[in-house]
ChimeraX commands (.cxc) that place a marker at each C-alpha (Angstrom):
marker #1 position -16.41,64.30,1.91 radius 0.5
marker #1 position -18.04,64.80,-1.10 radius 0.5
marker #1 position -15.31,64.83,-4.34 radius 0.5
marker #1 position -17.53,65.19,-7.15 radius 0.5
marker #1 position -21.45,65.12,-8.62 radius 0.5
marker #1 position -23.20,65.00,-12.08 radius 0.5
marker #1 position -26.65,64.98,-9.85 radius 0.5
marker #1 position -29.41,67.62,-10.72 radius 0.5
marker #1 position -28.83,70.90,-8.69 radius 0.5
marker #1 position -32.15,70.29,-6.75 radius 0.5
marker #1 position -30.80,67.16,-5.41 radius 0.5
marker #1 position -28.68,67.53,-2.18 radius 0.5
marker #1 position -25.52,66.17,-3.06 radius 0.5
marker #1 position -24.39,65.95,0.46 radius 0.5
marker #1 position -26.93,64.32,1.90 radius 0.5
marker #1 position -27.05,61.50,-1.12 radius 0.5
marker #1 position -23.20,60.51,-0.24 radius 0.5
marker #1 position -23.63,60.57,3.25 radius 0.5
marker #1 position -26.61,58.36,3.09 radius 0.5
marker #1 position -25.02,56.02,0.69 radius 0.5
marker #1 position -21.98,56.32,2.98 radius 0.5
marker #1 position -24.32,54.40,5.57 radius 0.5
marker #1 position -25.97,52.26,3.23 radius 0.5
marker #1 position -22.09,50.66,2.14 radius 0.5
marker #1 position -21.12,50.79,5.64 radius 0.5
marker #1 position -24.55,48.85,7.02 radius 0.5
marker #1 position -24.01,46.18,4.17 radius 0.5
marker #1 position -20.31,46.19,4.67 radius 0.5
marker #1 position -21.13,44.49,8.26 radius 0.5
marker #1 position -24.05,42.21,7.67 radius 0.5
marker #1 position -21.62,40.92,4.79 radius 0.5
marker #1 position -19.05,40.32,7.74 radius 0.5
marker #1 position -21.59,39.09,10.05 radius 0.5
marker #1 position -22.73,36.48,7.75 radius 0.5
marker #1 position -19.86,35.59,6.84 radius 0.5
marker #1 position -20.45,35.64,2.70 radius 0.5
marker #1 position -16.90,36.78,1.80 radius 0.5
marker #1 position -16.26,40.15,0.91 radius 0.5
marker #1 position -18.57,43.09,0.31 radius 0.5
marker #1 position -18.48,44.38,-3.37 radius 0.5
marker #1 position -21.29,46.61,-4.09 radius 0.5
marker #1 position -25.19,47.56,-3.22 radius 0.5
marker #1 position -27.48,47.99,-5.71 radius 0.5
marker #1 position -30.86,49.42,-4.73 radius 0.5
marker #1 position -34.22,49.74,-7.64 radius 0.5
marker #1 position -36.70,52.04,-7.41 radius 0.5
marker #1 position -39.61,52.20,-9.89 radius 0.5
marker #1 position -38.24,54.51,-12.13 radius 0.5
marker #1 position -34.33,53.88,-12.06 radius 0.5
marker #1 position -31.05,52.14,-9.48 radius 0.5
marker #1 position -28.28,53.68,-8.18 radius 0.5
marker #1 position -25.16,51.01,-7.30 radius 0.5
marker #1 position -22.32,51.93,-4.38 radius 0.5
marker #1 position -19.09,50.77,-4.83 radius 0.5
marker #1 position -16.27,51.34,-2.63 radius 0.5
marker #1 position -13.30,53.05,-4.42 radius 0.5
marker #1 position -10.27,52.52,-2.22 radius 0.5
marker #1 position -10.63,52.29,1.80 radius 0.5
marker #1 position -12.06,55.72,2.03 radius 0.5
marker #1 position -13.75,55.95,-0.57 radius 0.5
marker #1 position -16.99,55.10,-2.75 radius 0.5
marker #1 position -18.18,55.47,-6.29 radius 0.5
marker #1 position -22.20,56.36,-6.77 radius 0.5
marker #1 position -23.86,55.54,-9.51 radius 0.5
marker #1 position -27.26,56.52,-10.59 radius 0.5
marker #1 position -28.96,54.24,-13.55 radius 0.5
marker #1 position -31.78,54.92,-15.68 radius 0.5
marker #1 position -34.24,52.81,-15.65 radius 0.5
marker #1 position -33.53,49.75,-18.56 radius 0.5
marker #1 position -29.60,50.24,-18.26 radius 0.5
marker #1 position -26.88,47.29,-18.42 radius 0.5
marker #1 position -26.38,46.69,-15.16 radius 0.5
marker #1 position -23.72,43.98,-16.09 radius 0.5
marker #1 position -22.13,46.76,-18.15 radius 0.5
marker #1 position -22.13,49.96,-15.26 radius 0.5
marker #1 position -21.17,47.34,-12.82 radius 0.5
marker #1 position -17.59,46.48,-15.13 radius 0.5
marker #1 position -17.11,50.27,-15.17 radius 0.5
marker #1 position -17.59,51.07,-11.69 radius 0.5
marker #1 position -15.20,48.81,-10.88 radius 0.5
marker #1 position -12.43,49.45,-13.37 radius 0.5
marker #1 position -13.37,53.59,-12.11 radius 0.5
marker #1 position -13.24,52.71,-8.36 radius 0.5
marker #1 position -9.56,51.16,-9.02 radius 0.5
marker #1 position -8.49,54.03,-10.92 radius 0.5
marker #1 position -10.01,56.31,-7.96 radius 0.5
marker #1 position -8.60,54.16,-5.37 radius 0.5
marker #1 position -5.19,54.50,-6.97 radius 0.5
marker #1 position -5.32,58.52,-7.29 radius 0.5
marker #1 position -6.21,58.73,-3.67 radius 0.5
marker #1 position -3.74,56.54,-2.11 radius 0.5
marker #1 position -1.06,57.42,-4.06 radius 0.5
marker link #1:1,2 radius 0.2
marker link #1:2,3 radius 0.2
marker link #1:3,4 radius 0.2
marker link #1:4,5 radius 0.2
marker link #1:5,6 radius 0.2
marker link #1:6,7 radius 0.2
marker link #1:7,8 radius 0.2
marker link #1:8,9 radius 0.2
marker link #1:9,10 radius 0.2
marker link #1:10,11 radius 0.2
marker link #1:11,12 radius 0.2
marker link #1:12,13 radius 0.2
marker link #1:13,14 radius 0.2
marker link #1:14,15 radius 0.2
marker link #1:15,16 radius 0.2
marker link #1:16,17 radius 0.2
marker link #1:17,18 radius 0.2
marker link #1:18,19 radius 0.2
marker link #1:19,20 radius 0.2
marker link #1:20,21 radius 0.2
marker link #1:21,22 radius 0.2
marker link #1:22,23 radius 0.2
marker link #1:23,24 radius 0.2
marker link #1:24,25 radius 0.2
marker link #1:25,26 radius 0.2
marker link #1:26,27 radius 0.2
marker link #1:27,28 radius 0.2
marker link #1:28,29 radius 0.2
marker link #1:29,30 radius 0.2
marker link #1:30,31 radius 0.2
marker link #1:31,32 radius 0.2
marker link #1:32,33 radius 0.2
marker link #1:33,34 radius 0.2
marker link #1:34,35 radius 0.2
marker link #1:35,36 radius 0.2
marker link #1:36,37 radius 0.2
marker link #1:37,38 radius 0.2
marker link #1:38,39 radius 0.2
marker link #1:39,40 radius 0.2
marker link #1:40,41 radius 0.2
marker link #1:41,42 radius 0.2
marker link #1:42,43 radius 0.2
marker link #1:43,44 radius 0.2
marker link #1:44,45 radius 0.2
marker link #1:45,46 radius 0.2
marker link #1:46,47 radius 0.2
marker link #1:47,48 radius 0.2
marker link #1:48,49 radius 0.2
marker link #1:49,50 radius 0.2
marker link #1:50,51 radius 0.2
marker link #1:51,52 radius 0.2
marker link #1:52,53 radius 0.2
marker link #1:53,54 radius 0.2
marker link #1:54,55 radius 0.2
marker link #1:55,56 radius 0.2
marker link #1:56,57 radius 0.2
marker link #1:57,58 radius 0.2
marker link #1:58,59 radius 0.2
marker link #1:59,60 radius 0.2
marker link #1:60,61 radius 0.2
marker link #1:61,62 radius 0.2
marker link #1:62,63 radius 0.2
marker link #1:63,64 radius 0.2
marker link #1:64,65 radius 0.2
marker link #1:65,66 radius 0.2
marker link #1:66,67 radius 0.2
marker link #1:67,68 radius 0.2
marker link #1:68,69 radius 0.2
marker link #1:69,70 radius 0.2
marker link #1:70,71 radius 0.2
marker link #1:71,72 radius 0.2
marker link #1:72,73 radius 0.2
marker link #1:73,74 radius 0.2
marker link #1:74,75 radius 0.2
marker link #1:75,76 radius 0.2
marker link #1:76,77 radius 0.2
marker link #1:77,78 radius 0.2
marker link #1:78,79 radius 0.2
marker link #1:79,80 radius 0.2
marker link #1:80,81 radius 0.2
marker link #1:81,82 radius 0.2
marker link #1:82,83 radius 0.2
marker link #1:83,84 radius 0.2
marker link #1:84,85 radius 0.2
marker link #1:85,86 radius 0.2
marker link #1:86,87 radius 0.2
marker link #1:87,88 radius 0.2
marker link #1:88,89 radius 0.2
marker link #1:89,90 radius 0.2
marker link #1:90,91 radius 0.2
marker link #1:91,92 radius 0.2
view
């Protein structure tokens, strides 16, 4: 279930979550399977930008597309301290 987007109009918002939906979900278990502790976010670079998944709650995850040059260190803080406040909302 899709919540909310900021993406372009041409992009297919639905199909963007889902597929990061399986991306968290395949790295969820190889994190399990090798046993390396506990899953806490994909990143994945392309030439021209990244986009990170965080989970935001059980049910939920936080997308977030990067420009190309950003502060990873710094989008990685937020999403976290946004995926609490998300997680909160949700299962409250």
């Amino acid at each position: 279930l899709l919540i909310a987007t900021g993406l372009p109009s041409e992009v297919n918002s639905k199909a963007v979550a889902a597929m990061a939906a399986a991306i968290v979900g395949t790295s969820e278990t190889t994190v399990s399977e090798l046993n390396i502790g506990e899953f806490k976010e994909v990143l994945v670079n392309a030439s021209d930008g990244q986009y990170a998944a965080i989970k935001a709650g059980e049910d939920c995850i936080l997308i977030a597309l990067l420009r190309k040059g950003a502060n990873l260190g710094l989008v990685l803080l937020e999403m976290e301290k946004q995926s609490k406040k998300i997680a909160r909302l949700i299962e409250s």
